[in-house]
C-alpha positions as a printed Julia matrix, in Angstrom:
412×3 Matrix{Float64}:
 -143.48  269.6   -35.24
 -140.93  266.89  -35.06
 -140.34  267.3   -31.43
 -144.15  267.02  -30.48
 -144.56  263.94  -31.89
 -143.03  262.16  -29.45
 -144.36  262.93  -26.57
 -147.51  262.59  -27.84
 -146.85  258.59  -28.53
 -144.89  258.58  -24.84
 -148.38  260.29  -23.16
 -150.61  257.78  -25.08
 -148.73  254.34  -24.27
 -148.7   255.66  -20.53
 -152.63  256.06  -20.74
 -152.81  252.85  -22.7
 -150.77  251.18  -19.93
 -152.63  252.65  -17.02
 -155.91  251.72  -18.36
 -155.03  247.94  -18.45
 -153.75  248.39  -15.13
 -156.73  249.96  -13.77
 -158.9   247.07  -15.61
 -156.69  243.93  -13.94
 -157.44  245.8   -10.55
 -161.06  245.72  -11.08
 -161.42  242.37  -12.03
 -159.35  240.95   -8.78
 -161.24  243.05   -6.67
 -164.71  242.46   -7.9
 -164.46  238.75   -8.48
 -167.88  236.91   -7.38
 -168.12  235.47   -4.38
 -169.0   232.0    -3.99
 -171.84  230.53   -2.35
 -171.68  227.4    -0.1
 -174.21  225.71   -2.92
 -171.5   225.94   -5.81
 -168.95  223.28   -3.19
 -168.96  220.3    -4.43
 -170.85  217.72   -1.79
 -168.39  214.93   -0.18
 -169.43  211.57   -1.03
 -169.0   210.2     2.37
 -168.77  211.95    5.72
 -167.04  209.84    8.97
 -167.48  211.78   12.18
 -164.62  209.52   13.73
 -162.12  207.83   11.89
 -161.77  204.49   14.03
 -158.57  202.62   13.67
 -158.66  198.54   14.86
 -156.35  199.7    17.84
 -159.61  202.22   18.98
 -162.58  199.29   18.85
 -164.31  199.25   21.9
 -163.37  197.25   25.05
 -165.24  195.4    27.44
 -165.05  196.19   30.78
 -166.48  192.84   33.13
 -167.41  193.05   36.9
 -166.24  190.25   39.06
 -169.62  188.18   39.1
 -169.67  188.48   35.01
 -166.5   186.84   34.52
 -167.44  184.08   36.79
 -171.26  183.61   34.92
 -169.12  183.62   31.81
 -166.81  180.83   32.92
 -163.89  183.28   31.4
 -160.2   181.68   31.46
 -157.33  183.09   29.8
 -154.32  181.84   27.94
 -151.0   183.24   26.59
 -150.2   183.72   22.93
 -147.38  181.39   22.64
 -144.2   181.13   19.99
 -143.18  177.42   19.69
 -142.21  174.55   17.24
 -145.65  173.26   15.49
 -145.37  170.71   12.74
 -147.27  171.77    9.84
 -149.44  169.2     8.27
 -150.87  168.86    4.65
 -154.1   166.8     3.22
 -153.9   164.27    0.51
 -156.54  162.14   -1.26
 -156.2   158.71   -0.2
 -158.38  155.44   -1.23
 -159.15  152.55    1.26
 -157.53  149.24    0.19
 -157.56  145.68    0.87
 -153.84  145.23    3.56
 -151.4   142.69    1.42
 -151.87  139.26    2.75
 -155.44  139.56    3.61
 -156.9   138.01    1.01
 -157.29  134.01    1.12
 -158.2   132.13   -2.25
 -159.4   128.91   -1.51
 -159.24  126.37   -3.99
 -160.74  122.25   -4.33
 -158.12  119.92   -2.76
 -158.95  117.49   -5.32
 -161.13  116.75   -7.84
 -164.97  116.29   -6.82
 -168.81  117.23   -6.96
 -169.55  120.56   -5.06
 -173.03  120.31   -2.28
 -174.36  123.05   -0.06
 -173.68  122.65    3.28
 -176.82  122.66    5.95
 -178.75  126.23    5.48
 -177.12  127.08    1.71
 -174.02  128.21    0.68
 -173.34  131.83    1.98
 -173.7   134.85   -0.45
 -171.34  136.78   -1.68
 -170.97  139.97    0.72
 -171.67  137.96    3.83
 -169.75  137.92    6.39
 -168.36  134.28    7.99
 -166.56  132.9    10.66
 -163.31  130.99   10.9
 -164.65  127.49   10.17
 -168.01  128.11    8.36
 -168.65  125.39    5.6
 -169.53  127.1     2.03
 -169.46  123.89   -0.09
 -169.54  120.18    0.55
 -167.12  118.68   -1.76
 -168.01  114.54   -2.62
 -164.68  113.23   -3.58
 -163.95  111.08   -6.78
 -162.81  107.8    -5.93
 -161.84  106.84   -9.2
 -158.53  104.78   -9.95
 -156.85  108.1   -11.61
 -158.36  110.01   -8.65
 -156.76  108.08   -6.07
 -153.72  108.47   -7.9
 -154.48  112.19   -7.92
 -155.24  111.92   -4.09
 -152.01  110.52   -3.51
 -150.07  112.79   -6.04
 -151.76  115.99   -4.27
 -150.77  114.78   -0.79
 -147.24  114.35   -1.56
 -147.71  117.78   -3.33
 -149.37  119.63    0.26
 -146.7   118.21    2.29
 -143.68  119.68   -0.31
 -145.86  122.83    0.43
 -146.13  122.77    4.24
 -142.13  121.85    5.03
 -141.36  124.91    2.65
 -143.9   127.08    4.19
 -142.5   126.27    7.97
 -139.59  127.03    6.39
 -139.95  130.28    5.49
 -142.12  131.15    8.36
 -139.27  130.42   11.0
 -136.51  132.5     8.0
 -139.2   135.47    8.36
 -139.06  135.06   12.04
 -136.09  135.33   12.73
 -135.62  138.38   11.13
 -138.52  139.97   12.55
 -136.45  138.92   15.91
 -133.6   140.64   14.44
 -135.31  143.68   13.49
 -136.9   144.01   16.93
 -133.66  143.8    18.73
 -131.59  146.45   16.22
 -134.21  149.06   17.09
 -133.97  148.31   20.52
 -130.38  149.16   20.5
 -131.3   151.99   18.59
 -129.4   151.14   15.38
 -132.21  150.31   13.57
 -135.56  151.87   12.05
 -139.42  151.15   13.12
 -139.89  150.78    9.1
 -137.54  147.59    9.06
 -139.33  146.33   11.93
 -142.71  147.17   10.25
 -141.42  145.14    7.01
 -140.61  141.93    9.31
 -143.72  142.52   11.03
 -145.84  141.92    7.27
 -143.53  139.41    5.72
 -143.76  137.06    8.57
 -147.97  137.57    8.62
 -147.74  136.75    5.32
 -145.51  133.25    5.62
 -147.97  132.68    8.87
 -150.82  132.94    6.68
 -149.41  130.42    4.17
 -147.99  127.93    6.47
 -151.34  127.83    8.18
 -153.26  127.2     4.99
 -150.67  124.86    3.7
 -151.13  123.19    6.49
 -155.0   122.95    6.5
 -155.09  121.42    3.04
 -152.4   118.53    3.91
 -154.81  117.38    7.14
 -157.85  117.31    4.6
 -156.23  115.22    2.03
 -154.74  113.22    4.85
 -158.33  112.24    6.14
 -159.59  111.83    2.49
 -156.94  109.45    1.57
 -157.36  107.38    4.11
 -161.55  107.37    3.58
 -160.35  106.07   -0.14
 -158.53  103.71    0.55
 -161.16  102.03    3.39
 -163.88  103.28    0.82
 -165.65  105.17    2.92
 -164.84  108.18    1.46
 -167.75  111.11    3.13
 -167.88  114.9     1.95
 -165.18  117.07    2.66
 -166.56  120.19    4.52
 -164.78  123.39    2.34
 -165.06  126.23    5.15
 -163.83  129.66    5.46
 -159.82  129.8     6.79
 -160.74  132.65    8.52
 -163.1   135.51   10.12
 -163.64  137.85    7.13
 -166.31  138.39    4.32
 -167.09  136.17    0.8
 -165.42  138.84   -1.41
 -166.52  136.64   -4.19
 -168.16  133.06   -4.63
 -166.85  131.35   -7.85
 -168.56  128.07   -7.88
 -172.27  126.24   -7.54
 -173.32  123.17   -5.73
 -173.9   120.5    -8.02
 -170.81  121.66  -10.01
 -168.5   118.89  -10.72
 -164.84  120.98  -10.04
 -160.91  119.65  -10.79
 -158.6   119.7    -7.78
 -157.34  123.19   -7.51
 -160.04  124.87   -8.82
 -161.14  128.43   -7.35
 -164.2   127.92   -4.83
 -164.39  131.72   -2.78
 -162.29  134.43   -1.76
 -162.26  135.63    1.47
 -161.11  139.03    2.86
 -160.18  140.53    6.37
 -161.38  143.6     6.35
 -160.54  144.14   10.11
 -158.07  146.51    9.42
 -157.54  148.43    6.25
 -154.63  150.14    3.98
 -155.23  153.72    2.82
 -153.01  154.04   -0.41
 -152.16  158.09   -0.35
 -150.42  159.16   -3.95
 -148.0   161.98   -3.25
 -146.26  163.72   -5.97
 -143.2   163.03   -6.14
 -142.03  166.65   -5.49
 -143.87  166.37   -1.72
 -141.64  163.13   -1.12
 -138.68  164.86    0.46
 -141.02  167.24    2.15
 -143.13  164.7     3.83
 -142.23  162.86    7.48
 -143.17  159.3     6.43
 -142.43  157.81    9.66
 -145.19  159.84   11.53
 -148.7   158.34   11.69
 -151.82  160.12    9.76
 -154.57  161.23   10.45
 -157.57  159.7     8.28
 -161.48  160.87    7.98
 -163.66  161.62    5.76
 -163.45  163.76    2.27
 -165.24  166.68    3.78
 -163.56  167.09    6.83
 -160.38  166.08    6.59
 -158.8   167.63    9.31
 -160.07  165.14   11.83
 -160.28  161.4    11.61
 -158.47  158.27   12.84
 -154.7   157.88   14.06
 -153.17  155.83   11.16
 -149.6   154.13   11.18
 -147.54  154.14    8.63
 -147.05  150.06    6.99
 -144.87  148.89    4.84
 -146.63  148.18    1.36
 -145.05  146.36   -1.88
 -143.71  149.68   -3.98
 -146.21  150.75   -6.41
 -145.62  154.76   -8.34
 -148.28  155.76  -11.37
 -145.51  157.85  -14.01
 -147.83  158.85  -15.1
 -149.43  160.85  -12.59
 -145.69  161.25  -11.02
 -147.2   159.56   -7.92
 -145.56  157.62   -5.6
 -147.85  155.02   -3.15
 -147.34  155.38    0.73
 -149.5   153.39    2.99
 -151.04  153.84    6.07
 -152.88  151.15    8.79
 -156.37  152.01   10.16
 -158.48  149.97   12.11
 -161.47  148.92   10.5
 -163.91  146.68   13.09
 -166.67  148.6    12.6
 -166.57  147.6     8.98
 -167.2   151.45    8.09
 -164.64  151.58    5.25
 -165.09  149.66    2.2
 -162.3   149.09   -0.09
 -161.95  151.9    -2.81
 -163.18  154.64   -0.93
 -161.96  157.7    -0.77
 -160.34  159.47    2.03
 -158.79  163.03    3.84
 -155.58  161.62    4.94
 -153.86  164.15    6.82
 -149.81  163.87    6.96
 -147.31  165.82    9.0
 -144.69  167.66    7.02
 -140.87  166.96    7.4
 -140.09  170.71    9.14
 -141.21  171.75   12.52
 -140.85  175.57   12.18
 -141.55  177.88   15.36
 -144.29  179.72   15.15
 -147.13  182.25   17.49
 -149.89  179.91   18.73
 -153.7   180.51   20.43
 -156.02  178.26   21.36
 -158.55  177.07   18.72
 -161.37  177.91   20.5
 -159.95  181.68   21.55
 -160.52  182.44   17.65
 -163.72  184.66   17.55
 -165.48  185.14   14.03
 -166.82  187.72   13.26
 -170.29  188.29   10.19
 -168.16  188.65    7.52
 -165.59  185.99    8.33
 -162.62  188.22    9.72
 -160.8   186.36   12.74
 -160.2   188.12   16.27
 -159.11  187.42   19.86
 -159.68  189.43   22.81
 -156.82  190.36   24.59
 -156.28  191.54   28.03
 -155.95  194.95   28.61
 -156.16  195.22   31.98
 -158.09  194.54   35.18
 -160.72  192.21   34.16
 -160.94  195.02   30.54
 -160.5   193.31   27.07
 -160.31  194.79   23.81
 -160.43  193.06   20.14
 -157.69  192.31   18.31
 -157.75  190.83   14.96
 -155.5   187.95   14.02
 -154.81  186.07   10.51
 -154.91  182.08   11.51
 -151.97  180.11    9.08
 -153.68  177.09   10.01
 -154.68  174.68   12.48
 -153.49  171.96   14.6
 -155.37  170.51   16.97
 -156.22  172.49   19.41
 -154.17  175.19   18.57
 -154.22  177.98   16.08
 -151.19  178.91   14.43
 -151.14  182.78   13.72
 -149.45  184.48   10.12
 -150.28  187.74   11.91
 -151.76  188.6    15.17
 -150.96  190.05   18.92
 -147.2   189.55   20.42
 -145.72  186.19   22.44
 -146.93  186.62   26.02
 -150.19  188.63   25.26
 -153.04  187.36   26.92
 -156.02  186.28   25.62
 -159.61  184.6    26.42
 -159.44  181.04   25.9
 -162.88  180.72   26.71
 -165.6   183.44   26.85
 -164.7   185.03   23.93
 -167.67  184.52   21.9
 -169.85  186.27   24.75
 -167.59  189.15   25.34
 -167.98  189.06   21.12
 -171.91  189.41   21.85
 -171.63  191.99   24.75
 -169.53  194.3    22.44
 -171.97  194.28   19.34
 -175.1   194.09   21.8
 -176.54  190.91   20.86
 -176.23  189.66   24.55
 -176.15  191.53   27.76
């Protein structure tokens, strides 16, 4: 009995094992099939992936090109000087301004058709007040006093004119030799305009007290005619007729507003970065790219801590009388590096309806295909690419925007 135990448990693990067997086999080899319904759908189906390098060409005919007016350029790698826009404000130039005072004490009259508004514009010349002179005993004394006084003023003022003079001469003649620096020549240039200015007006209020004095002492004394120094507008009118005013007393202001200063404020960081010697470009807020050729000036230093500002100053000419002091400005400055760089024409830069850039490039016999480009920036009438076809590629320089509607089929 012992020995058929055994090999009962031996014969019952080997059915035991070939049943599981048998059971595994069944279930690979009956497993359901599945149906196409039980794949899961694909969101999106392409039935040609399209890379940029695949977009369509256009293929002209001789007579197309010529009804499209087509010309082509190369894609060019050379220096360009980058340029950067600053906020700028319109400003009165230094030395401009003219304050013009009573020569001596007096009674203030409007001249013949009223004494001119302020805002008006007047001509070198133009009487604003009448002043009646008082020929008092202390006012002849003052007359006398105050001539003395104009004629201290005048030999000083020639003075310093012919100083500034001579070292605008000097400057001049250093940058001629080449030894010198167009913003020393720029600083003669304003400090003799300024010594001009006040030798000429220095000058103009010694010959009226001249002629005064001697009406006092025939006592025929008639009213002095107070006129403008020079072509500009009444900035501001600080007396009335009738007004009884002590010699030296401020009458008007006048202002030459035939050129104008634009005061830029760069941070001080930019300073070093920044080509001060090379002129501007100056327009309007909202498109600053564009706008008038400005020249650097020297200005009197001025810096806001501040703001850690420091104040450069640019020229523009101002005849039309379109800029009004304390308005505010695009000024557009060139930066201190001149870095090579690929370059297209402006107007070879196709857009397309959701802004993306592109050029069309030639790719063969009168055939041109799309090529996308990333423009840096611009400068004027060039492009300057961060990405974009090799040097020497050509593109359309003009046409592009039809071959652009030929492709999508807005144009035939």
């Amino acid at each position: 009995m012992s020995r058929v135990q055994p090999v009962v448990s031996a014969v019952l693990t080997l059915a035991l094992a070939a049943a599981v067997a048998a059971g595994a086999w069944w279930l690979v080899t009956n497993k359901p099939a599945v149906t196409p319904a039980d794949k899961p759908t694909p969101a999106a189906t392409v039935a040609r992936v399209v890379k940029e390098d695949d977009l369509n060409t256009v293929v002209l005919t001789a007579e197309g090109e010529k009804r499209i007016g087509l010309r082509l350029s190369e894609v060019r790698t050379k220096a360009v000087r980058r340029v950067r826009v600053y906020g700028g404000e319109a400003t009165v130039p230094a030395g401009r301004t003219i304050l013009v005072t009573a020569p001596l004490a007096g009674t203030l009259k409007a001249p013949v058709g009223g004494v001119p508004a302020a805002g008006s514009s007047v001509k070198t010349g133009r009487a604003v007040f009448q002043l009646q002179p008082l020929l008092t005993p202390d006012g002849q004394a003052t007359l006398a006093a105050a001539l003395a006084d104009a004629e201290g003023q005048v030999n000083n003022a020639k003075a310093q004119a012919a100083l500034t003079r001579i070292a605008l001469d000097r400057a001049r003649r250093v940058l001629g030799e080449g030894a010198g620096s167009q913003r020393q020549v720029d600083e003669a240039e304003a400090a003799n305009a300024v010594a001009t200015k006040t030798l000429d007006a220095a000058a103009a209020r010694q010959a009226v007290l001249k002629k005064v004095v001697g009406d006092a002492e025939a006592g025929t004394a008639a009213p002095i005619p107070i006129g403008a120094p020079e072509d500009g507008i009444l900035r501001a009118v600080s007396a009335l007729p009738g007004q009884t005013v002590p010699g030296g007393a401020a009458l008007f202001e006048v202002v030459d507003l035939s050129t104008v200063w634009v005061r830029v404020p760069l941070p001080v960081g930019d300073l070093d970065g920044i080509d001060r010697s090379e002129p501007a470009r100056v327009g309007a807020l909202s498109a600053p790219a564009g706008g008038v050729l400005a020249r650097p000036v020297a200005a009197p230093p001025s810096a806001n801590a501040l703001a850690a500002t420091v104040d450069v100053f640019y020229e523009v000419p101002n005849t039309d009388g379109k800029l009004t002091p304390g308005q505010r400005l695009g000024v557009t400055v060139s930066l201190a590096d001149a870095k090579d760089g690929p370059t297209v024409p402006w107007s070879a830069v196709v857009f397309d309806v959701h802004g993306g850039t592109w050029v069309y490039a030639e790719a063969g016999p009168r055939t041109y295909a799309r090529r996308r480009v990333v423009v840096r920036y611009t400068l004027g009438d060039d492009a300057v690419l961060a990405d974009g076809p090799a040097a020497g590629t050509k593109v359309v320089a003009e046409g592009g925007q039809e071959l652009f509607g030929v492709e999508t089929g807005f144009v035939k």
